[in-house]
C-alpha positions in Angstrom: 104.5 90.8 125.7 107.9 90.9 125.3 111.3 89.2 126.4 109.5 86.1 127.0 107.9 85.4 123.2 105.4 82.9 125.1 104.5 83.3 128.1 102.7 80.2 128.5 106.0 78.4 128.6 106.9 80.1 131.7 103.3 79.8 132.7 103.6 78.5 136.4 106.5 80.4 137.4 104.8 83.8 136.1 101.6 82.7 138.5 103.8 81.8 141.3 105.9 85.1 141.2 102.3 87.0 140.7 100.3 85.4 143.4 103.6 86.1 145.9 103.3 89.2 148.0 106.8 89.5 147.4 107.0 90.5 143.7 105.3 94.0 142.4 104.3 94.4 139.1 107.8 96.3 138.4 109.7 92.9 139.5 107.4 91.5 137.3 108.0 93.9 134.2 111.6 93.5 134.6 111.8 90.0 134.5 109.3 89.1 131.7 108.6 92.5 130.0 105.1 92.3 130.9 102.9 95.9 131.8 100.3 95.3 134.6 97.6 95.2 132.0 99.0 92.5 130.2 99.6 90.8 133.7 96.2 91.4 134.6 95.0 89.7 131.0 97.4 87.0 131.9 96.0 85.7 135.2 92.3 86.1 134.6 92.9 83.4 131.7 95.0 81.1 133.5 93.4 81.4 136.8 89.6 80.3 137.9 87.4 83.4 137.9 86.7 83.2 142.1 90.6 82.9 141.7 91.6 85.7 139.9 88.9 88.1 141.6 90.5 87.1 145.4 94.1 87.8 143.7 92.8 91.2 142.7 91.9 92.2 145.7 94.4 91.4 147.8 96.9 93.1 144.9 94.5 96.3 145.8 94.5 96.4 149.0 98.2 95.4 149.4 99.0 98.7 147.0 96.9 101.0 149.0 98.8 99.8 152.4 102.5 99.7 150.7 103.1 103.3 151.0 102.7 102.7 155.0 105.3 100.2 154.7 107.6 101.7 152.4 110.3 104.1 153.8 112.6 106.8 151.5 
């Protein structure tokens, strides 16, 4: 976990960007050097289990419908 030693001090803000639709997981690697897995490891100890399984699956289904959205 890197640019950010501890995460935890950025705690909220990391949740807030994660739980937006906004952000991807690259916005997020940029900005705090974390990979997904790390991400992933992250939220399912900071959020409630019913929580962290709802964020998951909207991340999941969200990735599987962003190539319909995107356009090259």
């Amino acid at each position: 976990m890197g640019k950010y030693l501890n995460p935890e001090k950025h705690k909220d803000e990391l949740i807030m960007l994660a739980l937006s639709d906004k952000a991807s997981f690259n916005t997020i690697r940029q900005r705090f050097d974390l990979s997904e897995a790390d991400l992933k490891l992250f939220m399912k100890r900071w959020l409630k289990p019913g929580s962290y399984k709802a964020w998951r699956v909207r991340v999941s289904r969200f990735r599987k419908r962003r190539s319909t959205y995107k356009r090259d």
